[in-house]
C-alpha positions in Angstrom: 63.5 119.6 108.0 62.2 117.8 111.2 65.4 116.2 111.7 67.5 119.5 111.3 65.4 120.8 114.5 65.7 117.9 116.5 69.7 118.6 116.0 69.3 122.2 116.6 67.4 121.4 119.8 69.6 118.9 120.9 72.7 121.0 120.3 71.2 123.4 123.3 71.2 120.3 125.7 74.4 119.1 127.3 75.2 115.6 126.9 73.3 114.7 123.9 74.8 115.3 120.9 78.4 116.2 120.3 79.9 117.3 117.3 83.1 115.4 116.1 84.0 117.6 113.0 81.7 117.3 110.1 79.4 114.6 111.5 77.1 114.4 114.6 77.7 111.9 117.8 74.7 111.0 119.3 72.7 108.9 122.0 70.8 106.6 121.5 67.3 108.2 122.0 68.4 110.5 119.6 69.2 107.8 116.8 66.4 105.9 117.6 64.9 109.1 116.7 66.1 109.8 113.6 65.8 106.4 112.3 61.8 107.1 112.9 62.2 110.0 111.7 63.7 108.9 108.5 62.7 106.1 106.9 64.5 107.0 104.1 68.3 107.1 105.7 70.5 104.7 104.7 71.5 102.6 108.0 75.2 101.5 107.8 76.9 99.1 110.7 80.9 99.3 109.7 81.3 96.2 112.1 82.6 92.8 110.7 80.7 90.0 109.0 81.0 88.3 112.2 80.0 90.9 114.5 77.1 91.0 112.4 76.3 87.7 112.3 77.0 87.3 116.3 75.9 90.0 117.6 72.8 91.0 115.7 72.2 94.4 113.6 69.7 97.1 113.6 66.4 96.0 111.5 67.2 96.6 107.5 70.9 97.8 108.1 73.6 97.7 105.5 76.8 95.5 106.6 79.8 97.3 104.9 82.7 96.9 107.4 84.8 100.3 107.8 88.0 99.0 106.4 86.0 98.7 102.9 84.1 102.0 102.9 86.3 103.4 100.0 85.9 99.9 97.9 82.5 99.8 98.1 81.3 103.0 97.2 79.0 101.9 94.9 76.9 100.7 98.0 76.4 103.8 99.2 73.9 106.4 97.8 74.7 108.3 94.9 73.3 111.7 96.8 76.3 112.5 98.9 73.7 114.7 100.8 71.7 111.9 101.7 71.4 111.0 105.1 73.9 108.3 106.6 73.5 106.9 110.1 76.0 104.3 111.4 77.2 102.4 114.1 79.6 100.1 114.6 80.1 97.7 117.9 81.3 100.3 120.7 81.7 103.8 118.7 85.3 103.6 117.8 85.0 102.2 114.5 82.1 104.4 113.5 84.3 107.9 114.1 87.2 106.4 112.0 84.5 105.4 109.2 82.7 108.8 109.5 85.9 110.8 109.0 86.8 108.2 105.2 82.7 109.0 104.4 83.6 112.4 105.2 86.9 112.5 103.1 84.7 110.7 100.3 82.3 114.0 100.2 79.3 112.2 102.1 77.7 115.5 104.2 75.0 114.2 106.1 76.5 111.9 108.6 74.8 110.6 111.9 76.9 108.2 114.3 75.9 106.1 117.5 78.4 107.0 119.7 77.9 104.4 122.2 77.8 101.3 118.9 75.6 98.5 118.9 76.3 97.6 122.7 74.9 101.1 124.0 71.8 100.1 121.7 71.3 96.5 123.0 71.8 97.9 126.8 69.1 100.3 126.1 67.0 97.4 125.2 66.8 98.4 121.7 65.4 95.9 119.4 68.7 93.6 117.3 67.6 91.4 114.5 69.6 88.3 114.0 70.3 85.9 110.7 
């Protein structure tokens, strides 16, 4: 419920959220955000295992790279409703993988749109492996 008015609010101010389709763009305040907000929403990062291992990931992220969304469903939550936010390095990858979790039913999607190197520059903690 708090998270559907933080949308709502930010969909009346220009410049923070956009909608691509059936899934929200947003900064990085605003994922920050949600990822307080919801401690429960599973955290994806579509990048490669290299990227990952390289470059850091957000604390207790899943690594499933975007080419192997569809393969490895079984990853992902059962509740198609459940919330899903994901980034990948620069916000490319992340639309294409929104649109396959979209085509796969997921609902309830939330995307970086500035990746992992919008994150890092807004000195945003990375964890590293």
């Amino acid at each position: 419920m708090r998270l559907l008015a933080i949308l709502l609010l930010l969909l009346l101010l220009p410049g923070c959220l956009s909608n691509s389709g059936d899934w929200a763009r947003v900064d990085v305040e605003t994922f920050d955000q949600a990822i307080s907000d919801n401690p429960d929403a599973f955290l994806l990062d579509v990048r490669t295992q290299s990227e990952w291992e390289q470059d850091g990931h957000l604390e207790d992220a899943t690594l499933i790279p975007h080419t192997e969304l569809e393969s490895r469903e079984s990853e992902l939550p059962d509740d198609k409703d459940s919330l899903i936010l994901l980034y990948c390095r620069s916000g490319n990858r992340s639309q294409t993988a929104s649109q396959t979790l979209v085509d796969m039913g997921f609902t309830n999607l939330m995307e970086l749109e500035v990746g992992i190197t919008g994150w890092k520059n807004a000195d945003k903690p990375v964890v590293y492996e």
